[in-house]
N, C-alpha and C positions, 0 to 999 in steps of 0.2 A: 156675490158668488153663491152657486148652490151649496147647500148644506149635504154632506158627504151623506146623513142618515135618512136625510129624503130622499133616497134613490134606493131602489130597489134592482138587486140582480135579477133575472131570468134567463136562465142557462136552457136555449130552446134542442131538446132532446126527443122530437115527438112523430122526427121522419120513419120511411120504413127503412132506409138503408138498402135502398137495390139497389145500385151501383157499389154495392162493397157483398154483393150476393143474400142480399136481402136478411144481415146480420145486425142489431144493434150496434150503430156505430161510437157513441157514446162508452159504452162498457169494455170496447176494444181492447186489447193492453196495448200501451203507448210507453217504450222505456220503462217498463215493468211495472205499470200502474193503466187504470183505465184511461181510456182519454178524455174523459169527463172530467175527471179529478187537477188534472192537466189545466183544465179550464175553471175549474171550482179556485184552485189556485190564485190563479193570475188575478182573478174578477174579486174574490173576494175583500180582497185587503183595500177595494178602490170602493163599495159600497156598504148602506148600511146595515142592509141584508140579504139573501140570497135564496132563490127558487129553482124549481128546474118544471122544466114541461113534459113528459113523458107520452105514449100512450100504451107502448108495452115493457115488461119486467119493471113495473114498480118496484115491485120490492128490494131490489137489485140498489136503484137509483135511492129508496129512502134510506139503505144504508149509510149513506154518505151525510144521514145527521140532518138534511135538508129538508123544507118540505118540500112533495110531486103534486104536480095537480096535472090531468090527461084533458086533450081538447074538449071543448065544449059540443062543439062540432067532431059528427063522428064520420070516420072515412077518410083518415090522415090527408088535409085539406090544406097543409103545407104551414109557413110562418105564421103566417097570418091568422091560422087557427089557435096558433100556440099563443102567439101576441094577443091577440082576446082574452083567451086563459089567464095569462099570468096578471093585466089590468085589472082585468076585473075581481085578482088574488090581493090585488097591488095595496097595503093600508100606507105609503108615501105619496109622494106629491109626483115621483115622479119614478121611471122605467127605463134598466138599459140591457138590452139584448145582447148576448153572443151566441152563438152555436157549441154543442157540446163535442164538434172535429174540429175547434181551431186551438190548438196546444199553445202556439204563439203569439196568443192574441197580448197586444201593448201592455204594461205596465199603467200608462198615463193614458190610456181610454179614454176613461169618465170622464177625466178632469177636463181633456181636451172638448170632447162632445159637450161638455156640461158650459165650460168657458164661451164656446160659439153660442149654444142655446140660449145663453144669457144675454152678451154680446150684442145678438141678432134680435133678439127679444122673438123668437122661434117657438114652435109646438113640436120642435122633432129636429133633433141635429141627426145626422149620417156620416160617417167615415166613408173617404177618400182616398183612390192613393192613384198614382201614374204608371202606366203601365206599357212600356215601345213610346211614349209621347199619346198613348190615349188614355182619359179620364176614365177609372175604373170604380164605381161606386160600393161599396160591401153594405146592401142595406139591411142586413141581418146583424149588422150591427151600428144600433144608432139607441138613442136615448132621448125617449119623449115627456112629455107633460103626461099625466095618468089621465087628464080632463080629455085625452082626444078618444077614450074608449068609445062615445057616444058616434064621433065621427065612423069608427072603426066596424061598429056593429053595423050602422047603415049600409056603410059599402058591401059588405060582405051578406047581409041579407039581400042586396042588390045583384050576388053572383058572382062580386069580385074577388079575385083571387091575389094576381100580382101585388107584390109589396111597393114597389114603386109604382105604379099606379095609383096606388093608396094615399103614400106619404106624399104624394107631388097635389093631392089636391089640401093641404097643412100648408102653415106657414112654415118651409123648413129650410135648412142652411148647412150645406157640405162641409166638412173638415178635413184637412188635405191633410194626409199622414206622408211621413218621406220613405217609410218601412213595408214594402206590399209586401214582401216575406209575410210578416208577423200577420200578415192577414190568411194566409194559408188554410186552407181546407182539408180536411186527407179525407177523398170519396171513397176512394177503392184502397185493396188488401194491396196493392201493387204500389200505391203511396204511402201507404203505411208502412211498410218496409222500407221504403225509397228515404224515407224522412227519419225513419228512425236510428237508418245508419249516420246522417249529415250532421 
């Protein structure tokens, strides 16, 4: 089994938030706290320690005790910019992403991503969940080896963008979660209210 302190959080915070009117959506208040914190929460207590990606209001986000590190790549160029950033931040063995709009992201994450990864003998577990009876993948959250950064710059000097695209050319292995709730996104101001009432 993995070791809980070789894993590294990265709480990926580094979109522009235009579908929420072009507001950082991480610093949102969420039931009276940001919804970064929301997510600092939950991830924390499951790794050994914790980052975030940013590319604006740093100083905002370094409040939160954490270190920020902004894309490498400039021209907010989506996960996959952020996921470079934090690897290449990364001094574990290993990497587990969430987004800084998922409030209800699982308790047992890691454990489960980490348990397949192993299991599979994988460079990249991805969570899974069922959705009407179709397979819905959340690849913004999954948990890799730090050894596939090399893989990761090729691609991406190659023009690629897509995160699956990426991960499907890795040895990697889906995690079927029973909870798509807890996979939840809030894009816009209109779910953000929506979600905060439920």
């Amino acid at each position: 089994m993995i070791d809980t302190q070789q894993i590294t959080g990265l709480i990926l915070a580094g979109g522009r938030g235009s579908r929420m009117g072009s507001v950082d959506k991480g610093l949102q208040s969420f039931r009276g706290v940001p919804m970064v914190l929301h997510v600092i929460m939950r991830l924390s207590p499951q790794v050994g320690m914790l980052m975030i990606n940013a590319n604006q209001n740093l100083g905002p986000y370094e409040g939160f005790g954490l270190p920020v590190w902004p894309d490498q790549l400039t021209g907010f160029e989506g996960p996959l910019a952020g996921l470079q950033t934090g690897l290449s931040q990364c001094d574990t063995d290993y990497l587990v992403t969430a987004p800084c709009d998922s409030p209800f992201l699982p308790d047992d994450l890691v454990a489960r991503l980490a348990q397949a990864l192993s299991d599979h003998d994988a460079e990249l577990a991805v969570a899974v969940t069922e959705e009407d009876g179709k397979r819905q993948p959340h690849p913004v959250f999954c948990l890799m080896k730090a050894s596939v950064l090399s893989s990761l710059n090729a691609f991406l000097q190659q023009g690629g963008r897509k995160i699956d695209s990426w991960y499907r050319s890795l040895k990697f292995v889906e995690v079927h979660f029973p909870d798509q709730s807890a996979f939840r996104n809030i894009n816009t101001l209109d779910e953000l209210r929506r979600f905060e009432a439920t």
